[in-house]
VMD Tcl script that builds the backbone (N, CA, C; Angstrom):
set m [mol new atoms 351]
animate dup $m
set s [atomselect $m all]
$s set {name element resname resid chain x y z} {
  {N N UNK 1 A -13.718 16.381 -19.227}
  {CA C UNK 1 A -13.566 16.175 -17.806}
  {C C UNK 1 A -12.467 15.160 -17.513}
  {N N UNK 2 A -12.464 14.130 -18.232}
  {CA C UNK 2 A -11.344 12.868 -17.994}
  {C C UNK 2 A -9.788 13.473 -18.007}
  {N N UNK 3 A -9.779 14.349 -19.280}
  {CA C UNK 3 A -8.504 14.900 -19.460}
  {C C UNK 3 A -8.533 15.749 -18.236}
  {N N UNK 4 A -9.226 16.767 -17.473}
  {CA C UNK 4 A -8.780 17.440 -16.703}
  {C C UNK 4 A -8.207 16.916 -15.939}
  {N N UNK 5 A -9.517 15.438 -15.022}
  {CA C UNK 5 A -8.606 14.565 -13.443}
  {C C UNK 5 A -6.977 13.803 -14.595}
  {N N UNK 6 A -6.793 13.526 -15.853}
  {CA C UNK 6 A -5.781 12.878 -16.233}
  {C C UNK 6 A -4.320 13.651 -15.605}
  {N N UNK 7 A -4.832 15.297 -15.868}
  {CA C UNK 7 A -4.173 16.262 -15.970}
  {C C UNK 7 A -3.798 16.303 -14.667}
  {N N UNK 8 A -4.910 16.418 -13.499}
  {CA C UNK 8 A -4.612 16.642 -12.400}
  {C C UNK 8 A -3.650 15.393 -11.654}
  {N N UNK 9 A -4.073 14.285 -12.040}
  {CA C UNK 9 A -3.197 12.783 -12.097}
  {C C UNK 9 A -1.932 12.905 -12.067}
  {N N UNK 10 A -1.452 13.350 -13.132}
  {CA C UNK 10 A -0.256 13.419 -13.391}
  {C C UNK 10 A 0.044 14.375 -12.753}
  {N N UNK 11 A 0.134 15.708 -12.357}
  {CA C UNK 11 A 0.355 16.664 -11.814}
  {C C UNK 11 A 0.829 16.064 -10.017}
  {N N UNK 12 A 0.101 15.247 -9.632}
  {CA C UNK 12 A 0.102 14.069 -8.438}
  {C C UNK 12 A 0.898 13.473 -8.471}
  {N N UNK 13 A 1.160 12.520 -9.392}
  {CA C UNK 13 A 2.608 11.633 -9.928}
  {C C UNK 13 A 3.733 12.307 -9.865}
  {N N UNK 14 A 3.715 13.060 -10.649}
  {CA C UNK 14 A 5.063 13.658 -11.028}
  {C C UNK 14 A 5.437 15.046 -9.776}
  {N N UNK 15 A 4.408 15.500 -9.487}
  {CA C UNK 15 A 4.420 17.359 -8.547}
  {C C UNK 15 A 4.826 18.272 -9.724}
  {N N UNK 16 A 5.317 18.779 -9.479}
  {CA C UNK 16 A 5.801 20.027 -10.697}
  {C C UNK 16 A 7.359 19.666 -10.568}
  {N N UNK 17 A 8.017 18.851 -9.770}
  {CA C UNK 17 A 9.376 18.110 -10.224}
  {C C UNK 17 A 9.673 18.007 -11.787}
  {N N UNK 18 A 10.799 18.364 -12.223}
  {CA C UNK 18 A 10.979 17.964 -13.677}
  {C C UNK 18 A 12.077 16.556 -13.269}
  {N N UNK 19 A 12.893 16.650 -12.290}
  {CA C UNK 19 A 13.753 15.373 -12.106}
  {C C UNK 19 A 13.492 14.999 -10.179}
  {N N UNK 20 A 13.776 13.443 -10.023}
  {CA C UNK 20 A 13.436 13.036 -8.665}
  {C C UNK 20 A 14.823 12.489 -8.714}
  {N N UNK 21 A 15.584 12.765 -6.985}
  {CA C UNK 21 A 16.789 11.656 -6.581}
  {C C UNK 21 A 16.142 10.780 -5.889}
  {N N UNK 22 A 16.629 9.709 -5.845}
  {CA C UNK 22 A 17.094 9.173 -4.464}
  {C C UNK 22 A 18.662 8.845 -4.203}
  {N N UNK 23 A 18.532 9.088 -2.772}
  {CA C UNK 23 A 19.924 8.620 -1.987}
  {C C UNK 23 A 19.703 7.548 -0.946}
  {N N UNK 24 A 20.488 6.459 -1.366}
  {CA C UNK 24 A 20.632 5.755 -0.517}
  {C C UNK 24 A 21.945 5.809 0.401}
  {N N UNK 25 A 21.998 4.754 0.884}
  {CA C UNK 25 A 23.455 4.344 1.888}
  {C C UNK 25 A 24.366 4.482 1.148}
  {N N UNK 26 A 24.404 3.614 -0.389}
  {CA C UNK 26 A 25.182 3.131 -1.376}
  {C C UNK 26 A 25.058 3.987 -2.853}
  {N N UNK 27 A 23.963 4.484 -3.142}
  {CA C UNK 27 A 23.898 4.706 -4.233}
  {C C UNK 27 A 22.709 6.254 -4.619}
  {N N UNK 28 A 23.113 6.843 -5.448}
  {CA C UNK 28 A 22.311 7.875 -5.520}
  {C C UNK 28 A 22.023 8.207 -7.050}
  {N N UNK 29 A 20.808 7.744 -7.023}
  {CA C UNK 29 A 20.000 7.491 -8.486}
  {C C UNK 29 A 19.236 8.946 -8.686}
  {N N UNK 30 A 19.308 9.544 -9.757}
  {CA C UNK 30 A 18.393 10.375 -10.913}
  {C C UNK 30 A 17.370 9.862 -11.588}
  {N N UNK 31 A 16.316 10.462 -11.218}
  {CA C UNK 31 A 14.749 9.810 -12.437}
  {C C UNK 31 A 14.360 10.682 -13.098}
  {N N UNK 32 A 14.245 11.124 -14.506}
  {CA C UNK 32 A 13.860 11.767 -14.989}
  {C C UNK 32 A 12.932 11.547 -15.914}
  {N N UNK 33 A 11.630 12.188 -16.095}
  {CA C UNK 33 A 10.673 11.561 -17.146}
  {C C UNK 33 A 11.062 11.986 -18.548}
  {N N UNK 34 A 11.068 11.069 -19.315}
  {CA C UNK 34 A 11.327 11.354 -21.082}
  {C C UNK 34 A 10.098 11.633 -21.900}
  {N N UNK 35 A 8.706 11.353 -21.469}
  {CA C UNK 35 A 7.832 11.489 -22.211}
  {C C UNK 35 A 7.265 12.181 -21.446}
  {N N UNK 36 A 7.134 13.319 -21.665}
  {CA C UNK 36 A 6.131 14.386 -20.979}
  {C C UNK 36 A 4.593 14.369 -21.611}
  {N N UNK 37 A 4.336 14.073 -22.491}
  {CA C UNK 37 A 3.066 13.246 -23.580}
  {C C UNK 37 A 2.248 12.634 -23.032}
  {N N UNK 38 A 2.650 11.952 -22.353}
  {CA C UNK 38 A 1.787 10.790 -21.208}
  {C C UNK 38 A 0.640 11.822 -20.311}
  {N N UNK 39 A -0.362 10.998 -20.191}
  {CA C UNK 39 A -1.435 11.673 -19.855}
  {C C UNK 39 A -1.326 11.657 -17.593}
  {N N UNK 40 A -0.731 10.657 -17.777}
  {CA C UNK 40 A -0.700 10.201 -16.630}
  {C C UNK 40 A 0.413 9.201 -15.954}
  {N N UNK 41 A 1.694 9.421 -15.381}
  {CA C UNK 41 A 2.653 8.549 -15.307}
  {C C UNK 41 A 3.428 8.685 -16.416}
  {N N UNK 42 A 4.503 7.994 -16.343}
  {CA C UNK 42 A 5.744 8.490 -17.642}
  {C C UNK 42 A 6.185 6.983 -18.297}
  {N N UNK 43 A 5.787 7.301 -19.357}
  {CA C UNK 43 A 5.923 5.643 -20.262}
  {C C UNK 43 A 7.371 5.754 -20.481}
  {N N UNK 44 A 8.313 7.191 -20.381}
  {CA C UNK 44 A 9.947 6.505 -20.577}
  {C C UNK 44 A 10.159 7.749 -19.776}
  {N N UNK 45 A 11.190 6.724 -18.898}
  {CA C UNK 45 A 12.056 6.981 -17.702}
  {C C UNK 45 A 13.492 7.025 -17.544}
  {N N UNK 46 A 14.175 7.782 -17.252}
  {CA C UNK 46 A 16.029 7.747 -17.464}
  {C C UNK 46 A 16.310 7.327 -15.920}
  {N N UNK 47 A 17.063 6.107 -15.936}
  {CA C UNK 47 A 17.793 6.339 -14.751}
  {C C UNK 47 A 19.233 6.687 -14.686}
  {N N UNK 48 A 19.567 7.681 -13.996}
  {CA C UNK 48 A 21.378 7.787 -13.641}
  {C C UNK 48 A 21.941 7.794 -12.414}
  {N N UNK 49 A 22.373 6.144 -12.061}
  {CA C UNK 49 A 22.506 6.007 -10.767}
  {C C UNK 49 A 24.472 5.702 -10.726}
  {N N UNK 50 A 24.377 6.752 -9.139}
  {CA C UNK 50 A 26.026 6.548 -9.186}
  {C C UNK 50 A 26.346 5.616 -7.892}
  {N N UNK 51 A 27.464 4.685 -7.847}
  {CA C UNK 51 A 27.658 4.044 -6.737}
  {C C UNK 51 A 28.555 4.816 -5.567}
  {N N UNK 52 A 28.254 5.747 -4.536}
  {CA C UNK 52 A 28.583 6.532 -3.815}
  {C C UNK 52 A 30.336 6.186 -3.757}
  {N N UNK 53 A 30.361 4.841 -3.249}
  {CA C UNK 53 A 31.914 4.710 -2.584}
  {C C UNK 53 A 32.654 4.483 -3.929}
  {N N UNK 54 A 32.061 3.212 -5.235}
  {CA C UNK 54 A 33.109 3.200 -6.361}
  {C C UNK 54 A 33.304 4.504 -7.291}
  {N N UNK 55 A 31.990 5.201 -7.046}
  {CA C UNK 55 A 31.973 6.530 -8.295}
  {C C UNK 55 A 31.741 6.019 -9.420}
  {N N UNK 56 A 31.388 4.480 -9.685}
  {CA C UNK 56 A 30.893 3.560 -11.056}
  {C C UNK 56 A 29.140 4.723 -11.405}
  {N N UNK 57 A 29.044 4.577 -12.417}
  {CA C UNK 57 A 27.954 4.940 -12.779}
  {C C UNK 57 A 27.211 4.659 -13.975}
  {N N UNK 58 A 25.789 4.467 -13.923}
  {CA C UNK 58 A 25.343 3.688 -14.895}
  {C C UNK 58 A 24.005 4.715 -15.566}
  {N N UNK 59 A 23.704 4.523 -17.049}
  {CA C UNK 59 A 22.497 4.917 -16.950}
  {C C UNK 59 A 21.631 3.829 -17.882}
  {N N UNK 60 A 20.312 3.928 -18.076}
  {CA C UNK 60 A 19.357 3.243 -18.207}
  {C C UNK 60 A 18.340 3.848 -18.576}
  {N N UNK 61 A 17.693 3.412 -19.347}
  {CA C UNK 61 A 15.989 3.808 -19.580}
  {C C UNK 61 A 15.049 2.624 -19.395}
  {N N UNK 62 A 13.640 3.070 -19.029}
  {CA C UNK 62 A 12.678 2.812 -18.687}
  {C C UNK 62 A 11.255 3.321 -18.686}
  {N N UNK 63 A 10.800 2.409 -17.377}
  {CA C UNK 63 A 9.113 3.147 -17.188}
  {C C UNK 63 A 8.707 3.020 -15.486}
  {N N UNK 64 A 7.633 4.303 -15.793}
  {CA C UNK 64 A 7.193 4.111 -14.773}
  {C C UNK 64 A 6.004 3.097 -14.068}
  {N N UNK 65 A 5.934 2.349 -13.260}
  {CA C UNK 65 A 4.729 1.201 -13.219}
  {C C UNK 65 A 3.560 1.832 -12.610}
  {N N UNK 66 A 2.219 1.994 -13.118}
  {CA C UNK 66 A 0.934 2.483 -12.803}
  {C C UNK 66 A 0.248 1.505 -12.340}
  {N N UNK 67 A -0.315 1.633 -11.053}
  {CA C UNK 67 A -1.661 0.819 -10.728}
  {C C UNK 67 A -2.522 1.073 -11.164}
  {N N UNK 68 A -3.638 0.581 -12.014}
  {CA C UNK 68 A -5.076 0.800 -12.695}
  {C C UNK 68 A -6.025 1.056 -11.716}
  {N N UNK 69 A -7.132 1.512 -12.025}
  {CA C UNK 69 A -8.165 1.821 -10.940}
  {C C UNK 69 A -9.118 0.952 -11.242}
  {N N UNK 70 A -10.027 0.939 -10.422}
  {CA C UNK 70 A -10.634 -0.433 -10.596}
  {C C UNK 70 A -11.644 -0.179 -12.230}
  {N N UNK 71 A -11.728 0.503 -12.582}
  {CA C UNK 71 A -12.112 0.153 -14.349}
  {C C UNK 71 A -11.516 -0.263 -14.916}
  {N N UNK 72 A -10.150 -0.859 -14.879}
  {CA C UNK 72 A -8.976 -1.016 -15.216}
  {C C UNK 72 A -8.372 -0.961 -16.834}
  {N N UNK 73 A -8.851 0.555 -16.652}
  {CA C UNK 73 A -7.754 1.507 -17.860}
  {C C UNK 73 A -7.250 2.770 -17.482}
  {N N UNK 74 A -7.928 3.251 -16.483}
  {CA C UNK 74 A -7.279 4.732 -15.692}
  {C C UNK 74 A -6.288 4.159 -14.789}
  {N N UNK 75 A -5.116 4.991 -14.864}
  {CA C UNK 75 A -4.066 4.624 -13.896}
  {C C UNK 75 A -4.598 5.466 -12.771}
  {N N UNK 76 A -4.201 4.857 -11.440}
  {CA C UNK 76 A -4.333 5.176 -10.651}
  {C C UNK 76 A -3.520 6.353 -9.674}
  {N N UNK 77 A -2.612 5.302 -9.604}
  {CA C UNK 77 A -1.476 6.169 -9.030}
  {C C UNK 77 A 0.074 5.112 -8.990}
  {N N UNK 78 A 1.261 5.378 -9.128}
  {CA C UNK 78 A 2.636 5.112 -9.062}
  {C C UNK 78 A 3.087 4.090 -8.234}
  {N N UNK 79 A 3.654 3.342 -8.544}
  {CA C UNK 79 A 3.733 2.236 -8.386}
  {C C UNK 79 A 5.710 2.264 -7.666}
  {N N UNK 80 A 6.205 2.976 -8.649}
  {CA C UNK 80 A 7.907 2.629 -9.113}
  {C C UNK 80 A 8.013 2.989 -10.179}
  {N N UNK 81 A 9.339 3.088 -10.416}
  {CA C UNK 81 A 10.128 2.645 -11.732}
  {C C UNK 81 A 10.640 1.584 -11.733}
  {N N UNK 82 A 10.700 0.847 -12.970}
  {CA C UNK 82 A 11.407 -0.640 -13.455}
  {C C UNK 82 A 12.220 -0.088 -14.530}
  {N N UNK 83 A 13.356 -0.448 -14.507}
  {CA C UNK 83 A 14.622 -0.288 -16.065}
  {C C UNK 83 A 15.560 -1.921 -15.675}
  {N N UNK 84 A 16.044 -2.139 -16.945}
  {CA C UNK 84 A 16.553 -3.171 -17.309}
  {C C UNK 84 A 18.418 -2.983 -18.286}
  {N N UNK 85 A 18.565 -3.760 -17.526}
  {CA C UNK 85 A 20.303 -3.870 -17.986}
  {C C UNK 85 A 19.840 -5.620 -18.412}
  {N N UNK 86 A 20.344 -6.085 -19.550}
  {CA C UNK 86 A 19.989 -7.495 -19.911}
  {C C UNK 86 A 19.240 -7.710 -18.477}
  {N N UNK 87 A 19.847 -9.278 -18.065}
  {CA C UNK 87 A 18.924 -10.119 -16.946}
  {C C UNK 87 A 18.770 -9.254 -15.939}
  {N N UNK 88 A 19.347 -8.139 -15.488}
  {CA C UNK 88 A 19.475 -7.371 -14.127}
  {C C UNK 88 A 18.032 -6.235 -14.565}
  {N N UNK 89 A 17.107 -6.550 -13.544}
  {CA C UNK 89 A 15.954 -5.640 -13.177}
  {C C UNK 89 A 16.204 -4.376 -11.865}
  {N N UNK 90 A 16.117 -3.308 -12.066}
  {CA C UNK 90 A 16.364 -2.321 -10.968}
  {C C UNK 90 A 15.068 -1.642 -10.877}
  {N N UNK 91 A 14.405 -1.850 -9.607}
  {CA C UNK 91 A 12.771 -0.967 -9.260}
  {C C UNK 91 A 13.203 -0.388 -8.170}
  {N N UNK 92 A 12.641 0.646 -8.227}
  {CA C UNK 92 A 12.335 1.749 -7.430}
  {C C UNK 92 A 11.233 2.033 -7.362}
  {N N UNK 93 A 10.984 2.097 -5.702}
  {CA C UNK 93 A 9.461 1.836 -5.318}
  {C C UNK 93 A 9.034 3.742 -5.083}
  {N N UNK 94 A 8.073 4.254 -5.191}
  {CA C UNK 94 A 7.042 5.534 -4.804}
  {C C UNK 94 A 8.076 5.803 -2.837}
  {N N UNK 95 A 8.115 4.889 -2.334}
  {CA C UNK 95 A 8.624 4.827 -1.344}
  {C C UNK 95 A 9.933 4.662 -0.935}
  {N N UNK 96 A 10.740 4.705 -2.087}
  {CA C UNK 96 A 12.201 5.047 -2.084}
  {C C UNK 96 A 13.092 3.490 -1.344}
  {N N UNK 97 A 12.555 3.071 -2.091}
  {CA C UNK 97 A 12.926 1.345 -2.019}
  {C C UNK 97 A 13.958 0.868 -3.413}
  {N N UNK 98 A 15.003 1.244 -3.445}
  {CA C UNK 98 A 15.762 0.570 -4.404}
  {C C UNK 98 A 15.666 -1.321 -4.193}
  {N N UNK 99 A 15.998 -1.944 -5.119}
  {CA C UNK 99 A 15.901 -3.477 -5.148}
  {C C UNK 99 A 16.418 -3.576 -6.642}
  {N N UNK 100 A 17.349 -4.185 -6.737}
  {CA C UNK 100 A 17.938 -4.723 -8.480}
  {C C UNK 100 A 18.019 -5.941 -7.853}
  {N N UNK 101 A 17.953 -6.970 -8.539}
  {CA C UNK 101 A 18.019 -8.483 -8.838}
  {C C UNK 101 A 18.280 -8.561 -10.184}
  {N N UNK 102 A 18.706 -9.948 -10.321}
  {CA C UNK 102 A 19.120 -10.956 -11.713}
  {C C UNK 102 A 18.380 -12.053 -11.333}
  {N N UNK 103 A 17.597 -12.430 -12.120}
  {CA C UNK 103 A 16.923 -13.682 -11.691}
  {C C UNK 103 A 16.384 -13.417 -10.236}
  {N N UNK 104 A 16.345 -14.490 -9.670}
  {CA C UNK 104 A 15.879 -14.350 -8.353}
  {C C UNK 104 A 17.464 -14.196 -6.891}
  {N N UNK 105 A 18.514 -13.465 -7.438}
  {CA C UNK 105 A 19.376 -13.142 -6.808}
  {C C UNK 105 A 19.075 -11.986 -6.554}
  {N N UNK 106 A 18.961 -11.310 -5.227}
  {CA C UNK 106 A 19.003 -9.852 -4.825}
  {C C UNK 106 A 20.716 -9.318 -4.932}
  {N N UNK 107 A 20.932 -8.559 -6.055}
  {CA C UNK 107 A 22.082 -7.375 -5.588}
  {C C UNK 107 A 21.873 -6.840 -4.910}
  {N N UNK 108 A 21.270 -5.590 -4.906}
  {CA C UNK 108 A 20.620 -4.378 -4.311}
  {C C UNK 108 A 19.338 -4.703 -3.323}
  {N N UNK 109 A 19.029 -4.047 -2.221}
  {CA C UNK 109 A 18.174 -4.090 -1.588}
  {C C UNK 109 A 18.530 -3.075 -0.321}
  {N N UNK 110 A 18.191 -1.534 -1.007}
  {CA C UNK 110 A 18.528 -0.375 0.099}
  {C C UNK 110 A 16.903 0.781 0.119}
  {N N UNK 111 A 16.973 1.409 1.080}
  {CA C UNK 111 A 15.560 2.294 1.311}
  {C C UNK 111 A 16.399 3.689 1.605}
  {N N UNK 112 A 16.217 4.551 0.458}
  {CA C UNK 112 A 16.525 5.806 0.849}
  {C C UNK 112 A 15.471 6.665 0.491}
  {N N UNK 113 A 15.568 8.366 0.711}
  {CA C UNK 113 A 15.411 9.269 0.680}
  {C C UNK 113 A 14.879 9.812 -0.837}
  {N N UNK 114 A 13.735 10.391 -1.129}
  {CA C UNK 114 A 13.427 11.042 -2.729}
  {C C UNK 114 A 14.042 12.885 -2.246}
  {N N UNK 115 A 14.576 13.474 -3.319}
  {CA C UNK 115 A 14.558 14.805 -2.990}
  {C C UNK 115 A 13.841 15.308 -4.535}
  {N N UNK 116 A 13.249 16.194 -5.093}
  {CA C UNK 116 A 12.977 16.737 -6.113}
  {C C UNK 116 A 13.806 17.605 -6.497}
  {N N UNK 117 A 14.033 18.084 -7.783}
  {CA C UNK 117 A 15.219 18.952 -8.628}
  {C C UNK 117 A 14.356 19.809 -9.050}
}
mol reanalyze $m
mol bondsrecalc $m
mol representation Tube
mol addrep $m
């Protein structure tokens, strides 16, 4: 039974999407899950985000962040993605909230659009 709601979980998380955009003002990022294995949420995450006006582009790996349910070992439901360039953190929120910082400096801080691939 656990594996089925795990099954159905993830099926929630992800939809039947194999890749998610977002577009922002500035920038238009690719998420793609690397571990399809995961019972629930994606323990490795690709990001490929391009900077609209420079055409700079970067990619990255990562994860996706799960909220626990209150037994706290079932994930709940999606949180974001977090990936890391050394000190520079880039999350992306369920709600299409880009935010990268270094330390406690905000670079980034834009709200766009998810489309599914």
């Amino acid at each position: 039974m656990k594996i089925i709601i795990m099954g159905l979980l993830s099926s929630l998380v992800w939809g039947s999407a194999v890749a998610r955009t977002l577009d922002t003002a500035h920038f238009r990022i690719l998420i793609n899950c690397l571990d399809s294995k995961s019972e629930a949420g994606c323990e490795r995450a690709s990001y490929d985000g391009t900077n609209k006006e420079k055409k700079a582009t970067i990619h990255l790996v990562g994860r996706q962040l799960m909220q626990m349910c209150a037994d706290k070992v079932t994930p709940c439901h999606s949180l974001g993605y977090e990936f890391t360039n050394g000190n520079t953190i880039y999350f992306i929120s369920e709600d299409g909230h880009l935010k990268v910082t270094d330390g406690s400096k905000v670079l980034v801080d834009e709200v766009g659009e998810w489309t599914y691939d």
